[in-house]
N, C-alpha and C positions, 0 to 999 in steps of 0.2 A: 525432876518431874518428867515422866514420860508421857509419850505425843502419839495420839491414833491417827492414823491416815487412810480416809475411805475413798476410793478411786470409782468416781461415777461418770456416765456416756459421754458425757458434755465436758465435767469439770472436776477439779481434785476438790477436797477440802479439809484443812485439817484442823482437826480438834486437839482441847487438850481434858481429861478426865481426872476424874472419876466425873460424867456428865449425865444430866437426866433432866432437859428442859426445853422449852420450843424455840428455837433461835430463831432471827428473822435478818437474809444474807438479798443483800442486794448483788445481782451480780449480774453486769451490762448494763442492758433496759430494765430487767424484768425482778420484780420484785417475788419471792420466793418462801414460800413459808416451807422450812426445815425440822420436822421432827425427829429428834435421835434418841436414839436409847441403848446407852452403852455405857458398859461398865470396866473398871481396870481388870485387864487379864482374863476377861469373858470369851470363852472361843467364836463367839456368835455377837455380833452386831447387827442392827437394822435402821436401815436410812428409809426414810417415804420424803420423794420429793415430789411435791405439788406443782407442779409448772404447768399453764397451757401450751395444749401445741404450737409451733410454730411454723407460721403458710409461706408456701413459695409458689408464686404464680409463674407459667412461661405461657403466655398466649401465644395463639397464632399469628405467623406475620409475612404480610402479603407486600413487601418490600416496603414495610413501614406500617399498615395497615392492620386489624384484625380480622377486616373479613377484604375479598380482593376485588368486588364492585361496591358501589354503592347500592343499596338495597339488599344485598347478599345476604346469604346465609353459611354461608361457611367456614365461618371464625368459630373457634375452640380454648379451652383454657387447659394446660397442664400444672393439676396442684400437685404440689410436695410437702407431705406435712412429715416435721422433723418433732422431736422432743415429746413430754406428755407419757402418757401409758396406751401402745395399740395394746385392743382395734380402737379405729378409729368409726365413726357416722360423721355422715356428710347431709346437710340440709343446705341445695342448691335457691336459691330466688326465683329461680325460673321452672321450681316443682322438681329437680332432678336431683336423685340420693347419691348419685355416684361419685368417686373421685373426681375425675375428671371430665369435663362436658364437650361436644361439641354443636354444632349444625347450627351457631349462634350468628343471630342477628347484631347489627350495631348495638351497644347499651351499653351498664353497667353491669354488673354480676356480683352479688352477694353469696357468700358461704358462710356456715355453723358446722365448724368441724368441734366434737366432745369427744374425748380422749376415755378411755377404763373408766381413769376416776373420774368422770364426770365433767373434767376440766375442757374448758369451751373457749373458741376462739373465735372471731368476727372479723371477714376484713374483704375488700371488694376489689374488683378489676373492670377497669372498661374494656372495652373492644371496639376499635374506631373502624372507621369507613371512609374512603376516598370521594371524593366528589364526583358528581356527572362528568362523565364526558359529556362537552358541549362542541360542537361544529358550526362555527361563524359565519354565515355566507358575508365574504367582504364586497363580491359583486360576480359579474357575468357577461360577455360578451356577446348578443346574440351574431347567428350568420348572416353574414351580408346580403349575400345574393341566393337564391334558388338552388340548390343543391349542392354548395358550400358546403366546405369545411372550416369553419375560420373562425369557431365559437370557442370560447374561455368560461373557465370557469376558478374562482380566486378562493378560497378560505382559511380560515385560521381555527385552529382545536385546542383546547382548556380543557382545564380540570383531569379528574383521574390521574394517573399517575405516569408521567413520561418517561421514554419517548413513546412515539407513536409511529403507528404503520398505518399506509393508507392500501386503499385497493378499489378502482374505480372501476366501472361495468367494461369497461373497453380493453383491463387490463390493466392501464398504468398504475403505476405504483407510488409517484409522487404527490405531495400535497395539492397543489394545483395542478391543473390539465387547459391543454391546449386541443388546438386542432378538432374540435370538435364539431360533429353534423349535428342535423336540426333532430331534438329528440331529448329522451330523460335520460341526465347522465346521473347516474347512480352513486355515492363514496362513501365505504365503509369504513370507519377509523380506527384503531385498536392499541389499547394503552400496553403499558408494560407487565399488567396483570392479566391480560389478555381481555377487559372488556370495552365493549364494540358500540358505536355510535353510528346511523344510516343517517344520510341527507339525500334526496332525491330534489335534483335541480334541473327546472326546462328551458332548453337550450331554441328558440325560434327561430323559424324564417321567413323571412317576406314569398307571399305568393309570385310564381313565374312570372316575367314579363312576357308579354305577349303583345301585338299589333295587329289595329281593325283599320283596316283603309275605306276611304272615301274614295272614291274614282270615276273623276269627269270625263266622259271620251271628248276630243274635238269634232267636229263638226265641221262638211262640207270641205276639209282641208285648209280649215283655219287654226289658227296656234290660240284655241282657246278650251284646251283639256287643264284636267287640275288633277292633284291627288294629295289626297290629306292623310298624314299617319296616325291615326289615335293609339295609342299607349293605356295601355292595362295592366292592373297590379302594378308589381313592381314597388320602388317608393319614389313617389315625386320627389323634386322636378325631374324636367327630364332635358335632353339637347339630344337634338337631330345632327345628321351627317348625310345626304343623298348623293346619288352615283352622276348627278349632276355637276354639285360643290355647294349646293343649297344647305344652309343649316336652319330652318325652317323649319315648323311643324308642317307646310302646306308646299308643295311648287304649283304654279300656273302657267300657265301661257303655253303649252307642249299641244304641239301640232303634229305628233312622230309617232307612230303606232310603235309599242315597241315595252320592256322591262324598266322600269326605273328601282335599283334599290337604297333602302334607307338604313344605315343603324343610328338605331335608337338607345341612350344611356342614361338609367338614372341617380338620382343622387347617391346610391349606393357605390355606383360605380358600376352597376349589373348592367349588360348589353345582347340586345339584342338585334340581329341582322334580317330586312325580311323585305322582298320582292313584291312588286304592284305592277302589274300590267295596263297600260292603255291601250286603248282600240280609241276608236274614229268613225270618221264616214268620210267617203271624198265626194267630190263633185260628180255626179253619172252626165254625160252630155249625148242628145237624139240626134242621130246622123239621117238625114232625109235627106 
């Protein structure tokens, strides 16, 4: 008995005739209605094979991702439709006829690819999205003293997709920053998809310290002048030091026309130095 052998795109198959009937050939997944119509020693045979197309999705990928921030839209699908009878149509989910789509948001995506014959295919793809970049403030060091440099600033960054690059208003480039003066320090973040997260963090300082004196003159050339240093701004407490040895907020008993100076230090550590003058009167005596 001889054997026809019809050589098709996908697959061989072979018969044996005199044949004229509907076969039905599984082969793989896909279940396949086979019409043949062929007869022994016929120069001409004819195969109709029914098969739906078959989809091959490659979406975009933003080092794991289908679009490269979150919220984005620049995820894309590249379809591949194998098997079936071109042309093909395309009925996209998101209203689009063509092949292939892009300028996609995070979702799912549906297509309806129908083949010549009519033969139709259904099948979906998501396209994901990375998370926020988020920027922690873990804390901050304000400046100590008046026009200090000595403010910090500490954070940690999630989400989106690592690593990350920092770049702060000042220039620095690491995650944390030091050394910093009274004002907004600015840190922009930047994942490995290139999207970017700002923190604006302020950096304070205490107001100048500054010094009001009180000042008693003596009298008649008696040691009974005073001088008191009041302390402004700054941050309490505070400790004296005067050019006496006094550590007093006040000296007394000063009978000497003359400078007395004070520094002043508060609990910061901020210091300041600053001079008080006394004057007097002496005794005038009438020579007659």
């Amino acid at each position: 008995m001889s054997r026809k052998k019809f050589n098709l795109p996908l697959f061989s198959i072979a018969l044996t005739s005199p044949l004229s009937s509907i076969l039905w050939v599984i082969i793989g997944c896909c279940l396949l209605n086979l019409s043949v119509n062929a007869t022994e020693g016929s120069s001409s045979k004819r195969i109709l094979l029914d098969a739906p197309p078959v989809l091959t999705f490659t979406p975009s990928n933003f080092n794991g991702f289908g679009v490269s921030c979150n919220g984005g839209t620049n995820g894309s699908v590249d379809l591949t439709v194998t098997g079936g009878l071109s042309p093909y149509t395309f009925q996209w989910s998101n209203g689009a006829l063509t092949e292939d789509i892009s300028s996609l948001a995070a979702g799912t995506y549906t297509v309806t690819v129908k083949d010549a014959n009519n033969e139709t295919s259904i099948d979906s793809i998501e396209i994901t999205e990375p998370t926020l970049v988020v920027i922690t403030l873990n804390g901050t060091t304000d400046v100590l003293c008046s026009g200090g440099s000595d403010g910090s600033v500490d954070i940690t960054v999630s989400g989106g997709v690592p690593t990350y690059t920092f770049l702060w208003s000042n220039g620095i480039i690491t995650e944390d920053v030091n050394n910093l003066q009274a004002g907004t320090a600015i840190v922009t973040a930047t994942d490995l998809n290139g999207c970017t997260k700002q923190l604006n963090v302020d950096i304070v300082e205490p107001e100048e310290l500054i010094t009001l004196f009180t000042v008693v003159p003596f009298t008649c050339g008696n040691s009974n002048g005073s001088i008191t240093a009041n302390p402004d701004q700054g941050t309490p407490t505070y400790t004296y030091l005067w050019s006496t040895g006094a550590t007093t907020q006040s000296i007394s008993s000063l009978g000497m026309t003359g400078n007395y100076t004070v520094t002043i230090t508060d609990f910061n550590g901020c210091s300041i130095t600053d001079v008080a003058t006394l004057t007097g009167t002496t005794p005038s005596f009438n020579h007659y």
